[in-house]
C-alpha positions, 0 to 999 in steps of 0.5 A: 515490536508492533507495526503502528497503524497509523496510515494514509488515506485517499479519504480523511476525517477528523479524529476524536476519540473517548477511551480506546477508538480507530477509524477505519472506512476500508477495513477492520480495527480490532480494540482490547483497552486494557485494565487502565484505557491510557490517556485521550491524547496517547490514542489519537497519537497513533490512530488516524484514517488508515488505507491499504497503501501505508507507506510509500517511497518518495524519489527526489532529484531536486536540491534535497536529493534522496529516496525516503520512506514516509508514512501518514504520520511523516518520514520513517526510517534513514534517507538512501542517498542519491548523490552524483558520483565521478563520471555521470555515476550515481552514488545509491549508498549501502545496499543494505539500506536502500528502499530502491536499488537502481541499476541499468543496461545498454544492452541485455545485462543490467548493472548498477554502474550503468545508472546514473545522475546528474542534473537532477536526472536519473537515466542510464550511463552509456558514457562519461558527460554530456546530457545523454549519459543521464538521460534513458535513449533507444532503442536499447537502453533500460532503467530498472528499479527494484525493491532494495533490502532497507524496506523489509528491514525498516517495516518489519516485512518484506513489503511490495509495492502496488503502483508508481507516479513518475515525475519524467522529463521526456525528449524527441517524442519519447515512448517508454514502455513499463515492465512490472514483474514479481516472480512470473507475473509481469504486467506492461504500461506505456507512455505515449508522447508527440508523434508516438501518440498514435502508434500501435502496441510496442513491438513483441507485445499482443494487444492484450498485453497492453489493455486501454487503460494501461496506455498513458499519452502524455502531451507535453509542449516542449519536446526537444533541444534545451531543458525546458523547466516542466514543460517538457516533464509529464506525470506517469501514473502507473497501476493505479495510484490509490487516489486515482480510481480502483485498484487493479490488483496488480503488485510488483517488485521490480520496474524496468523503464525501457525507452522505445522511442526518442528519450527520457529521464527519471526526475522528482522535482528538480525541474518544479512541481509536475501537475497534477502532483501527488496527494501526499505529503512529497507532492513533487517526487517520484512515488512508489506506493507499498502495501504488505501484500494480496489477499485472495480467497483462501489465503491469509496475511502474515500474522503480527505477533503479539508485543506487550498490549498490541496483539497478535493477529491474523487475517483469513479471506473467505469466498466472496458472499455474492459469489462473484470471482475472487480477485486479490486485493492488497491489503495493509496489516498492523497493530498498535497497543489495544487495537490491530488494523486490516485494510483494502481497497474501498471500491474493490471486490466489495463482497469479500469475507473475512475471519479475524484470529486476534490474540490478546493478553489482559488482566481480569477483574477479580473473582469473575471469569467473564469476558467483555462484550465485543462492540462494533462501530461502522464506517467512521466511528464517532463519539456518540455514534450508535454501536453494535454488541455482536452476538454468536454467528449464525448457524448458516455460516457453519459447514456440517463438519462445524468448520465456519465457511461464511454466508452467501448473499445477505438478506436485509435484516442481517444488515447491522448499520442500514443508514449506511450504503451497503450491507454491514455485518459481523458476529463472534464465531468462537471466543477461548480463554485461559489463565497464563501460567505464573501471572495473573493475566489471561490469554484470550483467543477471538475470531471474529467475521466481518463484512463491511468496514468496522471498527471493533472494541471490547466492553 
């Protein structure tokens, strides 16, 4: 089954395609036509401005209550249902298809029955009625939400998520402390609101723990006594959103929600819409944003394998070209029918290298056994935009041992699109190709360097 590369983006632009074409302003698009290019329309279909984060998970608490899965191109897979249940429960259906599972703790041990909703508020279940039991109150009580086991099995891969924007609904000067874990990484975020705004680092935490820009103060302008509509709600973004500033590496599979102090509730829109809401098609719900993973020099991403016409590939990250520190970057990976996709962030570790392993299968033309040339296009490929045939890489890139390492720093000449900001650059380090036995197709193995952002086809 291919994994469709039709993705968000923080940036957009207008589609218009001739024959086989993708977008791609953070990444690389990979595309073979075959030996009849399908229709215009069928390509633009599937192709749209890609972004590392592909999908997210949308929390709603208002009249369409639900947690669903969405991409650019609008929802995909069954809605998790989140229901009241008897007793200020929370009904969270089958565990095999949630993308969130919620459970909760009063004390040390967490437990699915301790999470609760009512009201439109989702919080901890320390009794049977009354507006505490769906609300998250301290000093003790805790709300966790972990990735559940209907993400993997709706995307084909076991995704992680790289940021959150609460919708919450806060009381009594609340301060909640985020934990984001995943294995032994754990990161920490705090809310701040009315007279907690001015306290120090939460107890047990060193300062470093909690560096500025993971301090978010909220000042909202009712705090206690009766619901207030979304006077009293803020909105919490936590580990940088992708339409908010720089990613910051950070990814996780677990949150825990802890009150520190006074109250709160987890909402996504049964209050109305919190500004600034999200860019996105669920503006109003609470967003976990989802990425395949991080890439960090050395490493390489899952391979996708080869389905029909959308090949197989396989991205490898090099040492960064100026030297700099390598830092993991998340990454989103996919393909369609001609063409694969490979994206990060735009405005980080902007010297990264990469080498693509793309495998495809076609059809020859009769009585030659010559390859088409490999074309790039930079940044936001358009009709009539000037292209680059790649040639072999240089000689520089390869160690004694002729495995190729990649360049370090670039000199002006080797920029291939200088009208653009930044330098530009890819070559064909090896191209392998042989028939398939009992069929008239062949098999062809390319790798292919790049640096910078690029869309790549074959003539």
């Amino acid at each position: 089954m291919s994994e469709h590369v039709s993705t968000r983006s923080r940036r957009t632009a207008a589609l218009a395609v001739t024959a086989v074409v993708g977008l791609v302003p953070v990444g690389l698009v990979a595309v073979r036509p075959p030996a009849a290019a399908p229709p215009e329309a069928s390509v633009a279909a599937v192709l749209t401005t890609p972004s590392y984060t592909a999908s997210w998970i949308a929390i709603r608490t208002g009249a369409d209550a639900g947690v669903g899965l969405h991409t650019a191109s609008g929802p995909t897979g069954a809605t998790q249902t989140l229901a009241p249940a008897s007793d200020c429960a929370m009904n969270q259906g089958a565990a095999a298809g949630r993308y969130v599972t919620f459970s909760g703790a009063t004390t040390s041990k967490f437990t699915e029955s301790l999470a609760s909703f009512a009201s439109g508020s989702i919080g901890v279940k320390e009794k049977k009625s009354g507006v505490s039991c769906y609300q998250v109150n301290s000093p003790a009580e805790k709300l966790r939400m972990t990735l559940g086991a209907g993400l993997a099995s709706t995307l084909g891969y076991q995704a992680v998520a790289s940021s959150a924007y609460l919708d919450v609904e806060l009381k009594q000067n609340a301060q909640i402390l985020a934990t984001l874990t995943r294995g032994s990484q754990t990161h920490y975020f705090a809310l701040y609101s009315g007279s907690t705004i001015s306290n120090p680092v939460p107890d047990g935490l060193a300062p470093g723990q909690l560096p500025a820009g993971h301090k978010t103060v909220c000042s909202n302008s009712a705090d206690s006594g009766a619901d207030s509509g979304v006077n009293d709600n803020c909105r919490w973004p936590i580990s940088a959103p992708s339409w908010t500033g720089p990613d910051d590496g950070i990814v996780f599979d677990t949150m825990t929600l802890t009150a520190l102090n006074g109250s709160f509730s987890l909402e996504g829109g049964a209050d109305g819409s919190v500004l600034p809401a999200a860019p996105l098609s669920t503006p109003d719900a609470s967003i976990i944003e989802v990425v395949d993973g991080v890439l960090d020099c050395g490493a390489s991403t899952r391979t996708i394998a080869a389905a029909g016409d959308s090949p197989q590939v396989t991205v490898t990250r090099l040492d960064n070209a100026d030297g700099s520190t390598c830092v993991a970057v998340p990454y989103h990976l996919g393909t369609d029918p001609f063409a694969a996709q490979f994206v990060k962030p735009l405005d980080s570790q902007t010297a990264a290298q990469f080498v693509w392993d793309v495998g495809w299968s076609e059809t020859p033309a009769p009585g030659t056994t010559a390859l088409g040339d490999v074309v790039i296009d930079y940044e936001y490929p358009a009709p009539g935009q000037e292209s680059v045939t790649l040639g072999w890489c240089p000689a520089d890139g390869y160690a004694l041992s002729g495995t190729f390492v990649g360049y370090s720093g670039f000199p002006p000449s080797a920029d291939q699109e200088p009208d653009l900001p930044g330098t530009q650059f890819a070559c064909v380090i090896s191209r392998q190709a042989q028939p398939v036995r009992g069929s008239t197709r062949i098999s062809v193995q390319d790798r292919v360097y790049v640096y910078g952002d690029a869309k790549l086809s074959y003539n």
